[in-house]
C-alpha positions as CSV (number, residue, x, y, z in Angstrom):
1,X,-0.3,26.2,-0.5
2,X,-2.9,23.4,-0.6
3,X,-1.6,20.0,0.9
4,X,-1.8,17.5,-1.6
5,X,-2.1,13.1,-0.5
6,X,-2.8,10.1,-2.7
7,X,-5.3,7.4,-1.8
8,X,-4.5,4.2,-2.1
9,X,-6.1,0.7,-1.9
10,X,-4.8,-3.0,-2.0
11,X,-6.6,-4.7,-4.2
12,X,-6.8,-7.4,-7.3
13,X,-7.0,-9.8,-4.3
14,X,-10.0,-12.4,-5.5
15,X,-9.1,-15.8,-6.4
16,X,-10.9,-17.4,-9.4
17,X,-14.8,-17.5,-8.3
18,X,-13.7,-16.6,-4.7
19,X,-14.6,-12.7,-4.7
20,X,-12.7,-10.5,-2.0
21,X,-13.6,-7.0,-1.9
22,X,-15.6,-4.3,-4.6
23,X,-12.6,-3.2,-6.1
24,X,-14.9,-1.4,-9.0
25,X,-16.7,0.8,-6.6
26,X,-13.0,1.4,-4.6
27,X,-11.4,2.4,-8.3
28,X,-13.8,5.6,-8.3
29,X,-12.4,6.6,-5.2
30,X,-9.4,6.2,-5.0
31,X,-6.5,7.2,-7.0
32,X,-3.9,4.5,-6.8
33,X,-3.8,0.7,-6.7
34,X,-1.6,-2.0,-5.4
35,X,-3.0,-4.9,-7.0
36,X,-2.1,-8.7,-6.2
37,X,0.8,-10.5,-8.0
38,X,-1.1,-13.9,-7.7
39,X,1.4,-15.0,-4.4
40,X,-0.7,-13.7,-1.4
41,X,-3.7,-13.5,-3.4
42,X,-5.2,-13.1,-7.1
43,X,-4.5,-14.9,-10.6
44,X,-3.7,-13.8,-14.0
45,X,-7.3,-13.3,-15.1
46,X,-8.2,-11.1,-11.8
47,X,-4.9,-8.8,-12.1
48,X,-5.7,-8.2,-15.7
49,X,-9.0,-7.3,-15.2
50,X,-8.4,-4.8,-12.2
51,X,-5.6,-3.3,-14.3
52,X,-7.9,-2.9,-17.2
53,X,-10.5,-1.0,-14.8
54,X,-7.8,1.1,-13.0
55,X,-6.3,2.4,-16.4
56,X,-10.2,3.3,-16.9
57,X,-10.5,5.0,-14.4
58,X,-7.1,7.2,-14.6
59,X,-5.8,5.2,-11.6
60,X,-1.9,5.0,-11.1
61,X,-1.2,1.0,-10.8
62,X,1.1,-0.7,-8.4
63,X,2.7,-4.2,-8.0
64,X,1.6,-5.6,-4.3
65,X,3.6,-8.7,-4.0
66,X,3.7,-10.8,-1.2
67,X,4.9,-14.3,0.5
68,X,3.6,-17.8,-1.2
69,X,0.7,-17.9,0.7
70,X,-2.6,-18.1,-0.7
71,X,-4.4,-20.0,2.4
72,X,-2.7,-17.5,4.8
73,X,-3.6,-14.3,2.7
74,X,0.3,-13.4,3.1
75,X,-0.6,-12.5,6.5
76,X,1.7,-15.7,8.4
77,X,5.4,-14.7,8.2
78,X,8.1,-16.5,6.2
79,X,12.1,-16.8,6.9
80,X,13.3,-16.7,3.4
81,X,17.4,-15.9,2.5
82,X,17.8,-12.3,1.0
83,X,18.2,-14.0,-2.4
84,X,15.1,-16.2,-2.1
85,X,13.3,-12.8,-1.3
86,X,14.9,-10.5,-4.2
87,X,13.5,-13.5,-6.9
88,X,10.2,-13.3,-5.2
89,X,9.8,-9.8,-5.8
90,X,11.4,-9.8,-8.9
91,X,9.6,-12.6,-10.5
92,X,5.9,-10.6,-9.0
93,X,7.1,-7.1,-10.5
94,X,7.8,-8.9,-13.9
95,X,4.3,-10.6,-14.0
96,X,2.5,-7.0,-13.0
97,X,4.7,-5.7,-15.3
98,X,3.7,-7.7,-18.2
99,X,0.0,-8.0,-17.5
100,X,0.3,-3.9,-17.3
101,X,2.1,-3.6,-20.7
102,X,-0.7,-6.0,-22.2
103,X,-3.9,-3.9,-20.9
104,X,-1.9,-0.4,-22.4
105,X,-0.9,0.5,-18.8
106,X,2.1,0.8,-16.6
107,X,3.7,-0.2,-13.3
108,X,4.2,2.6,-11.4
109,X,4.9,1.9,-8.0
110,X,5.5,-0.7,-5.7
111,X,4.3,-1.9,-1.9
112,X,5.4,-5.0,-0.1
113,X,1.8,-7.0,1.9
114,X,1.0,-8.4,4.8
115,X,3.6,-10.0,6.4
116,X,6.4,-9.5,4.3
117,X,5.8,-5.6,5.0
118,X,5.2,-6.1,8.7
119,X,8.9,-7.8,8.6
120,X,10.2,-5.4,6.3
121,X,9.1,-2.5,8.4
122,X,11.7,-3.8,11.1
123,X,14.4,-5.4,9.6
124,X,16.7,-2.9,7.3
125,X,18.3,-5.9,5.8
126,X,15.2,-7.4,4.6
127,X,13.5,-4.0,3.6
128,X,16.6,-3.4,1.3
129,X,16.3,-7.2,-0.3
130,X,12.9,-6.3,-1.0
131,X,13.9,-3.0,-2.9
132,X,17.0,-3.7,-4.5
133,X,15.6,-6.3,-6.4
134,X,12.7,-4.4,-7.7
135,X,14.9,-1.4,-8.6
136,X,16.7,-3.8,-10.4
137,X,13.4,-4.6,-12.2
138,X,12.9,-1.0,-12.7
139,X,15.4,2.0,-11.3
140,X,12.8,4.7,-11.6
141,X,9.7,2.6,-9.6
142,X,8.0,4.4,-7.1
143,X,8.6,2.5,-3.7
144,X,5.9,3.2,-1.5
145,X,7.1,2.3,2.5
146,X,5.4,3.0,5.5
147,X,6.1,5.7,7.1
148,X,9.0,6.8,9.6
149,X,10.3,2.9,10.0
150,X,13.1,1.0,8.7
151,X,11.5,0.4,5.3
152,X,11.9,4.6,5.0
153,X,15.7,4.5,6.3
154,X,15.9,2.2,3.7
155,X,14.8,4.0,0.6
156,X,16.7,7.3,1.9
157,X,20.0,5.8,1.9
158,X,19.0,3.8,-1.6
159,X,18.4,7.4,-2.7
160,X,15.3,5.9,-4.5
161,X,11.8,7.2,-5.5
162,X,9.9,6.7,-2.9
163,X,7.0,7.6,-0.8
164,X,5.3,7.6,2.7
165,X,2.0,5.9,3.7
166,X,-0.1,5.8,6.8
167,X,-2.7,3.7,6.8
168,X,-6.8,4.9,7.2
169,X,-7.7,1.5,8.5
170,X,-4.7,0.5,11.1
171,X,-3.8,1.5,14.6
172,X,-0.6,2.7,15.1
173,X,2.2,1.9,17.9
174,X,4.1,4.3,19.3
175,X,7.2,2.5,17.5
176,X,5.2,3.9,14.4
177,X,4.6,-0.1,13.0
178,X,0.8,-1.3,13.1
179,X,-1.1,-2.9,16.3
180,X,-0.7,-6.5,15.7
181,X,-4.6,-7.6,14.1
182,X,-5.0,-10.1,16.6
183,X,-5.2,-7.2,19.2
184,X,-8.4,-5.2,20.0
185,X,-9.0,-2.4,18.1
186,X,-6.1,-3.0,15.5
187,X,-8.0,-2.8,12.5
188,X,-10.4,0.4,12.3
189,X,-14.4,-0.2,11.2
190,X,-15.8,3.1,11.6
191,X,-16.0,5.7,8.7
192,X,-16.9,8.0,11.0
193,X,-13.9,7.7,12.7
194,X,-11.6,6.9,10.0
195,X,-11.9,10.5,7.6
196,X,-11.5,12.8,10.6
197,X,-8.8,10.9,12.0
198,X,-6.6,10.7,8.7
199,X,-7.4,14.4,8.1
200,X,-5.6,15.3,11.3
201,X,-2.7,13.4,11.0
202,X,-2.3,15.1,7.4
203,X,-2.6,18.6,8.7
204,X,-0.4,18.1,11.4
205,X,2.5,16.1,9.4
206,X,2.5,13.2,11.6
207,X,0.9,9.7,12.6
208,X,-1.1,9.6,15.8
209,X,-0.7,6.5,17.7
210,X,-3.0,4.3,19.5
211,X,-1.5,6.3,23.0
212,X,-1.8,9.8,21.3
213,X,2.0,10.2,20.2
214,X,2.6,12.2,17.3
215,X,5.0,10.7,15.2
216,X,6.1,13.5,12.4
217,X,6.6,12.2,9.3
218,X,6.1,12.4,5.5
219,X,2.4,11.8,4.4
220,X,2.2,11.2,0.3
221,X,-0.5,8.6,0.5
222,X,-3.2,6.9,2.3
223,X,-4.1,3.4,2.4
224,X,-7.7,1.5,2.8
225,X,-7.2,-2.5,2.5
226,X,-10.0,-3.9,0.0
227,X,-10.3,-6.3,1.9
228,X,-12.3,-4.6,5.0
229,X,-15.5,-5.3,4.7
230,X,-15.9,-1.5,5.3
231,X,-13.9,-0.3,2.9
232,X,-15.7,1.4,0.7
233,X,-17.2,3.4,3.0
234,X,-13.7,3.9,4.6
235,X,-12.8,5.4,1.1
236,X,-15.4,7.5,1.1
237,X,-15.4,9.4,4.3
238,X,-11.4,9.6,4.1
239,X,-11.6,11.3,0.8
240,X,-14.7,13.1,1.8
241,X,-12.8,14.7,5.1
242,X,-9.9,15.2,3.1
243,X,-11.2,17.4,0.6
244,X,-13.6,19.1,2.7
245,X,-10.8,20.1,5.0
246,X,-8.9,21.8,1.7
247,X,-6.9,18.8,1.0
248,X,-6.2,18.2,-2.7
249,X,-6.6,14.3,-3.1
250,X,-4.2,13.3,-6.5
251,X,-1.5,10.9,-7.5
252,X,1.8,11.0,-6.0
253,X,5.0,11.8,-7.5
254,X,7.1,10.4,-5.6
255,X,10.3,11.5,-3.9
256,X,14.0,11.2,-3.3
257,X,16.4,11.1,-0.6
């Protein structure tokens, strides 16, 4: 049976005439989106327009919401009460939600940023904040978590749609959360590393750490961050290695349990 993975980029994340990554040239790549609520990064007129390009280009859409924190890029972390943090998803959902509906398009999933997800990936309690607010939003959203951490522990006992993503661009610890980016070697440049790298932990089922742990795990999508400078070619080579090593590159469906 031919493995099947999704590709997925953050994106929608440019800021009125402040222009952060080619998000045109990533949407014929790619085959999902997690685009900017306008917290971390983006406004009204960017998220409409890269929703009206990714419903062009057949690409499944997803709400990327993040902390209040435009200067940081959503990348500084926040304490925030559980409730403070189910409105502040809730109130992003709703916006890509309506922006979606208004382009002729729809919400399908949803993916916490920056360092709301780096949180969330550790703390169950948060994690579930997070998702019980946007399943109250929507019951049948797609939440995509990263793989084998508390964010997946989560979902499973939520008994949600959900489903796992490693990341193209990241290093991995062997706890299976992302090198901190302030460490060497965190964030991945090289295509030429990237496609083959990504196409090995899909055949063998598992993420390959930083040490060379295998960490086995459930693979349904692949992220790039628009934001690399590299990431188009990124894209390309991961798609590239992926389909030239029999690996059908499609839309998720998402999962339960």
């Amino acid at each position: 049976m031919t493995k099947s993975v999704d590709l997925n980029a953050d994106m929608g994340e440019s800021f009125g005439p402040w222009n952060m990554g080619d998000d045109k040239a990533l949407l014929d790549i790619v085959t999902s989106a997690n685009i900017a609520c306008g917290f971390h990064a983006g406004d009204p007129d960017v998220m409409a327009q890269t929703m009206e390009m990714a419903r062009e280009n057949d690409v499944g859409i997803g709400a990327h919401p993040g902390f209040p924190d435009l200067q940081g890029f959503g990348r500084r972390k926040m304490h925030m009460t559980p409730g403070s943090l189910g409105n502040m998803v809730r109130y992003q959902l709703g916006a890509a939600q309506g922006m979606a509906t208004a382009k002729g398009a729809k919400v399908r999933h949803l993916k916490l940023h920056g360092a709301l997800s780096n949180m969330a990936c550790v703390d169950h309690a948060m994690a579930r904040a997070c998702y019980e607010a946007a399943l109250d939003v929507d019951p049948d959203i797609i939440i995509m978590v990263l793989a084998a951490t508390a964010m997946e522990e989560v979902v499973r006992e939520l008994g949600c749609n959900w489903c796992g993503e490693i990341f193209a661009d990241r290093a991995y610890n062997d706890d299976g959360t992302l090198v901190d980016r302030s460490l060497p070697g965190a964030v991945i440049h090289d295509a030429e590393l990237a496609g083959p790298r990504i196409l090995q932990m899909v055949q063998e089922g598992a993420i390959i750490t930083e040490s060379g742990k295998r960490i086995p795990t459930a693979i349904d999508t692949i992220c790039l961050h628009g934001d690399t400078a590299e990431a188009v070619e990124l894209a390309k080579s991961v798609r590239g290695s992926l389909e030239g090593g029999g690996v059908q590159v499609a839309q998720f469906c998402g999962r339960q349990g």
